[in-house]
C-alpha positions, 0 to 999 in steps of 0.5 A: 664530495665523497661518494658516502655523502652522495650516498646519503643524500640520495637515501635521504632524498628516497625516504623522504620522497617515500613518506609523502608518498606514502603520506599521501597514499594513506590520505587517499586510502582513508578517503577512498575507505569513508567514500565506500561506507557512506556508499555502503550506507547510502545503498543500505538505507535504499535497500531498508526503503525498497523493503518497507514500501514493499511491505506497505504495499502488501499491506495495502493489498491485504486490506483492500482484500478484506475489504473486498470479501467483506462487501461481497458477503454483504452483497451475497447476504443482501441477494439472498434477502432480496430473494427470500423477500420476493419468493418468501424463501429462505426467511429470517437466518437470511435477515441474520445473515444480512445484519451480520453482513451489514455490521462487517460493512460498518466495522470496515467502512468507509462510511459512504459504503456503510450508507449504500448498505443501510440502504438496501436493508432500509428498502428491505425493511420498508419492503421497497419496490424490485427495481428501488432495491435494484438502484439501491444496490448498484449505489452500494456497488459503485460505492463499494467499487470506489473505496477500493480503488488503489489510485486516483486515475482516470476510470477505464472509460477516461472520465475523471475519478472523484477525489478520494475521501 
């Protein structure tokens, strides 16, 4: 053979070896590239889920907040009416302040609070007895307590929580 058709053979025979590589190399590439967007993907929808729990968390947080303040100011009222009904101090902008309390309590709930609290209004109403209005509050406490627990474990003496309602 002459020295140009080994010439063309082995150029031939690098071309071709070039393209499959070259073929395969592309291949490879496309896959590594659809690999990295659903990588991508994956990481951006994690990051999306990270941002809202977060931001229901927050919240969360800023409800049981006002919840929170809304039963202290009707506890606050309450005080203040228990004591106006034992010392005669302080008179009806007390009851005032205490219907207005009690119907933040209302607008807020749950209901089981509500109840607590029309309980010790009901026991001022009906001019109950210093330790009734007493019991009557601490329900309202435990109840207020109880609906403001974020979560379901054990309380801190080990005793097993009730199912939230």
């Amino acid at each position: 053979m002459s020295e140009w058709v080994i010439a063309l053979i082995t150029a031939a025979a690098a071309i071709a070896g070039g393209a499959v590589t070259g073929w395969f190399g592309r291949s490879a590439g496309i896959r590594q590239a659809e690999a990295a967007r659903l990588a991508g993907e994956r990481q951006a929808d994690a990051m999306l889920d990270t941002v809202r729990m977060t931001l229901r968390e927050q919240a969360s947080v800023r409800v049981l907040d006002l919840r929170r303040q809304t039963y202290v100011r009707f506890l606050d009222a309450a005080e203040r009416a228990v004591t106006a009904a034992r010392t005669g101090v302080g008179g009806d902008p007390g009851a005032v302040t205490l219907s207005s309390a009690l119907a933040e309590v209302a607008l807020e709930g749950p209901s089981e609070v509500h109840r607590a609290a029309c309980g010790i209004v009901d026991g001022l109403r009906g001019q109950a007895r210093p330790d009734e209005m007493e019991d009557a509050k601490e329900y309202f406490v435990a109840e207020a307590r109880r609906a403001l627990r974020a979560d379901d474990g054990p309380e801190p003496d080990g005793t097993a929580r009730p199912a939230a309602s």
